[in-house]
C-alpha positions in Angstrom: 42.5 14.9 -32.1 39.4 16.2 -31.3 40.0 19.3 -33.1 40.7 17.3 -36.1 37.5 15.3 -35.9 35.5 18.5 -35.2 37.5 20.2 -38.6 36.1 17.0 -40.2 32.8 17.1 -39.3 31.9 20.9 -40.3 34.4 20.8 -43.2 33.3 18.0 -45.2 35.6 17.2 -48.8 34.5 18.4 -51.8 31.8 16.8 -53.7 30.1 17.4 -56.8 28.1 20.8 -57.7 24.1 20.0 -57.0 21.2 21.3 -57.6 19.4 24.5 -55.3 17.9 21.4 -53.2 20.8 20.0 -52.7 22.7 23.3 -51.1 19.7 24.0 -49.0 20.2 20.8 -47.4 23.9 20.7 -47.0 24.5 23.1 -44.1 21.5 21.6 -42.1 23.6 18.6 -42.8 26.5 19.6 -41.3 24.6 21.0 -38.5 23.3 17.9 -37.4 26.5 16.2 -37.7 28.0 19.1 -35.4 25.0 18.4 -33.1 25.7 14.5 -32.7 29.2 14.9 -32.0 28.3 17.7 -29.6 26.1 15.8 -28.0 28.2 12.5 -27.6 30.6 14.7 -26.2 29.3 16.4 -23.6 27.4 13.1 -22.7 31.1 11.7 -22.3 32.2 14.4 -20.1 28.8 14.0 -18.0 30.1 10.2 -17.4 33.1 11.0 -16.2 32.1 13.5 -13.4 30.2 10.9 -11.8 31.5 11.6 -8.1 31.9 8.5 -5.6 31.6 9.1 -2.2 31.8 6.2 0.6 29.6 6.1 3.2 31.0 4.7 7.0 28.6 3.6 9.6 29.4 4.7 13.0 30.3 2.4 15.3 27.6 0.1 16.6 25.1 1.4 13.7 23.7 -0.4 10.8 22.6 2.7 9.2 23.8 6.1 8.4 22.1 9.5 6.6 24.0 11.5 4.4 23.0 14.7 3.0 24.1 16.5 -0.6 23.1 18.4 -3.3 23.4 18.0 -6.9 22.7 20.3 -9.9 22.8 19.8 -13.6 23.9 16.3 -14.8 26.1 16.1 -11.7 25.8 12.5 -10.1 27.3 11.2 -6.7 28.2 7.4 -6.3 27.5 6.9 -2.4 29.3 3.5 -2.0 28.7 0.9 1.0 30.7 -2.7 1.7 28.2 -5.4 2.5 27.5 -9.1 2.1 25.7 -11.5 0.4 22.1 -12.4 2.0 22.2 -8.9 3.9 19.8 -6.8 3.6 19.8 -3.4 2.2 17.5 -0.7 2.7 17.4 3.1 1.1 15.7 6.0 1.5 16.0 9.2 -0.7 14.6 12.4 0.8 14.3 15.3 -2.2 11.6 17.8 -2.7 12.7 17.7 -6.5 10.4 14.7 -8.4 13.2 14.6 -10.9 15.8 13.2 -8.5 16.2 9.5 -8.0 18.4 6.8 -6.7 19.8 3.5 -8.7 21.4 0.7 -6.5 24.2 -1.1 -8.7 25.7 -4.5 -7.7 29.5 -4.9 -7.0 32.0 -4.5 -10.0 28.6 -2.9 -12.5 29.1 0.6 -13.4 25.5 1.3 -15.3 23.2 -2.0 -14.5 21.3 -1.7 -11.4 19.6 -4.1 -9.3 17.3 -1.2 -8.6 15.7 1.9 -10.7 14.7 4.9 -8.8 13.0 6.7 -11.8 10.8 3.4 -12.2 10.8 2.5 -8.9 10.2 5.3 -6.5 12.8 6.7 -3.8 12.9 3.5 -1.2 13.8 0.2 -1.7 14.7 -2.8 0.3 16.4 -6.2 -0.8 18.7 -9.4 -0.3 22.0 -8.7 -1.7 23.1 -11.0 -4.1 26.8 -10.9 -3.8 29.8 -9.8 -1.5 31.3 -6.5 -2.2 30.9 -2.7 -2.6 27.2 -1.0 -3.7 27.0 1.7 -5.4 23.6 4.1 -4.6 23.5 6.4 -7.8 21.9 9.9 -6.9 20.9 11.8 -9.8 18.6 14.2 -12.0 16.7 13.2 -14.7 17.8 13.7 -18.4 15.4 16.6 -18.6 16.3 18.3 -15.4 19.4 18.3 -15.9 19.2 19.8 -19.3 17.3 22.8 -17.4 20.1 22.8 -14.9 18.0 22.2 -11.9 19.2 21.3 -8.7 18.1 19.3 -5.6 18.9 19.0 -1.9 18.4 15.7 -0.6 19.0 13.3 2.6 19.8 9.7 1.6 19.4 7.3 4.7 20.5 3.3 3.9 21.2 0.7 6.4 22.7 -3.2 6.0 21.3 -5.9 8.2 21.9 -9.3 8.9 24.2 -12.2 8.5 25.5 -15.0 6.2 23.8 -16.2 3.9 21.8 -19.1 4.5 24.1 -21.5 2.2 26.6 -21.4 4.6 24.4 -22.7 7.4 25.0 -26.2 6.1 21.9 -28.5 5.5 18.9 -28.7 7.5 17.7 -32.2 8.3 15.2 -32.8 6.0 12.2 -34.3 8.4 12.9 -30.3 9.4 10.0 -28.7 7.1 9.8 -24.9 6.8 6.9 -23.8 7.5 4.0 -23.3 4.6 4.3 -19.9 2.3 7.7 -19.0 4.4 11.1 -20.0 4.0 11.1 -20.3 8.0 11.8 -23.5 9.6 10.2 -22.2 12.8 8.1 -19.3 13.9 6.5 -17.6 16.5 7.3 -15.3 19.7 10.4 -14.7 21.8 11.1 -13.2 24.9 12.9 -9.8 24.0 13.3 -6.5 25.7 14.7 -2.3 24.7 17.0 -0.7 27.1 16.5 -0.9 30.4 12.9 -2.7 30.3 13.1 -5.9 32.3 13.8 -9.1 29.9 10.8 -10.7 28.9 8.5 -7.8 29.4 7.7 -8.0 25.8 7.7 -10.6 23.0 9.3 -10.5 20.0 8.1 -12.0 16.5 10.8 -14.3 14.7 11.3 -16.5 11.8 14.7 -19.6 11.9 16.3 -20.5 9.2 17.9 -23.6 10.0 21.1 -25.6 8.8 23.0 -28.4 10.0 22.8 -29.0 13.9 24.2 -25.9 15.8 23.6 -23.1 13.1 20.7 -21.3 12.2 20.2 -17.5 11.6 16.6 -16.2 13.5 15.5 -13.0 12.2 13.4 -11.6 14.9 11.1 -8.5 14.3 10.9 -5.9 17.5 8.6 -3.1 17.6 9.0 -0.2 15.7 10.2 -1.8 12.2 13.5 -3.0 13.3 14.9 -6.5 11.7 17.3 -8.2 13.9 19.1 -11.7 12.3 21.5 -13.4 15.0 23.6 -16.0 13.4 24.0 -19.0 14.9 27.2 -21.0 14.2 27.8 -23.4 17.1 28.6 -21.5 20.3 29.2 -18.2 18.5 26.3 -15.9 17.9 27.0 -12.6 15.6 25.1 -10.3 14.3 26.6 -8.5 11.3 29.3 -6.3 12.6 27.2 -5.2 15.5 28.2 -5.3 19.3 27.3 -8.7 20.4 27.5 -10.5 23.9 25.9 -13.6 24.3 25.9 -16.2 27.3 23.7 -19.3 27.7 22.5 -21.3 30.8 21.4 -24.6 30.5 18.8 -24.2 26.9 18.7 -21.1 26.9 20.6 -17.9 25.1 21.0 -14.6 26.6 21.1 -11.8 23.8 22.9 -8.7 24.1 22.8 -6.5 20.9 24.9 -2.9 21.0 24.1 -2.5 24.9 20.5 -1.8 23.9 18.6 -5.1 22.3 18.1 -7.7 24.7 16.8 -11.4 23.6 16.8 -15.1 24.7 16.7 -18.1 22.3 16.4 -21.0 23.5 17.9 -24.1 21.7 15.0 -26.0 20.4 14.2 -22.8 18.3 17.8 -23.4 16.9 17.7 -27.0 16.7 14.3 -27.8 16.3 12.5 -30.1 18.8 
């Protein structure tokens, strides 16, 4: 078949004799013709080299770095399973400024949520459905026309919980606080490793629902994001390690043997 259409494009039917104009222009004619299909089909055969690779976080993590190169108008799809209301964030490491990153929402296989070539090589966002991600890593159109190449390290980690629709509804004498969509904020007792509990404090902002569930995202040092979801007496956090135990008020936080916080209640409940 496509021999046939190729034999069609360069050997056009006959047509009526024309003028010395007209058989100057003919072949550049057919030229072009044998340049648009060319080109359609090599952009074809770039679309369906698109390589998918899926990315596991070790156990206990919520991030993971991965490492590739590409050259030409080869493209990896790194995929990762996540939830809506998580959090996604991705880094792309390159020395080449041609090579970017696009983040595509579950079940979309060209519109992104996310541009690298617009938007730089790091982003971070809510997710706005359950499902697999696609991050897109690839050269521009005009590098990849010059065949270049490019080493990179691609680093993206998935935080938090539910999202906060599933928390039921808040009371509504329970107003969030101005410019936030917090219920609550303020400091929390918090500690890393071995460091005695309370020997720092930790920032956080609640999100309340009905009594009982809440989801507190707490800030440590260091750029971390922690969000411990409340749902009665369970508390998760993602798929991380979790162990929690409460005494009177009062929560005790254990997150992969290594975060340490306490909530109390009225930070979950208000009051």
């Amino acid at each position: 078949m496509l021999h046939a259409l190729f034999t069609r494009v360069v050997r056009p039917r006959a047509t009526p004799a024309v003028g010395a104009a007209g058989r100057r222009l003919a072949p550049a004619l057919r030229r072009f013709a044998v340049g648009v299909f060319a080109a359609g089909f090599a952009y074809a055969v770039a679309a369906a080299t698109i390589e998918t690779r899926p990315i596991q976080f070790a156990k206990g993590a919520s991030s993971a770095t991965v490492k590739g190169t590409i050259k030409g108008d080869q493209t990896v799809d790194y995929t990762v399973r996540a939830r809506a209301g998580q959090t996604m964030s991705v880094k792309l490491d390159t020395r080449n400024t041609a090579n970017y990153f696009n983040v595509l929402p579950p079940g979309s296989n060209d519109v992104a949520i996310f541009v690298g070539s617009s938007g730089g090589n790091e982003w971070s966002g809510a997710l706005p459905a359950d499902g697999e991600y696609k991050l897109r890593v690839y050269l521009m159109r005009n590098a990849a026309r010059r065949n270049e190449s490019a080493s990179y390290a691609l680093t993206v980690g998935v935080n938090g919980a539910a999202v906060p629709a599933a928390l039921g509804q808040a009371p509504a004498s329970d107003a969030k606080v101005p410019g936030t969509r917090y219920h609550a904020t303020g400091p929390l007792p918090c500690a890393m490793g071995k460091a005695p509990m309370g020997s720092t404090q930790c920032e956080f902002g609640v999100v309340r629902g009905k009594p009982g569930n809440a989801e507190v995202h707490i800030k440590p040092a260091g750029g971390l994001e922690r969000v411990l979801s409340f749902r009665g007496n369970t508390v998760t956090s993602g798929s991380e390690k979790v162990k929690a135990t409460k005494a009177g008020d009062l929560w005790t936080i254990e997150v992969n043997d290594y975060e340490h916080y306490q909530v109390s209640d009225s930070v979950i409940s208000g009051g």
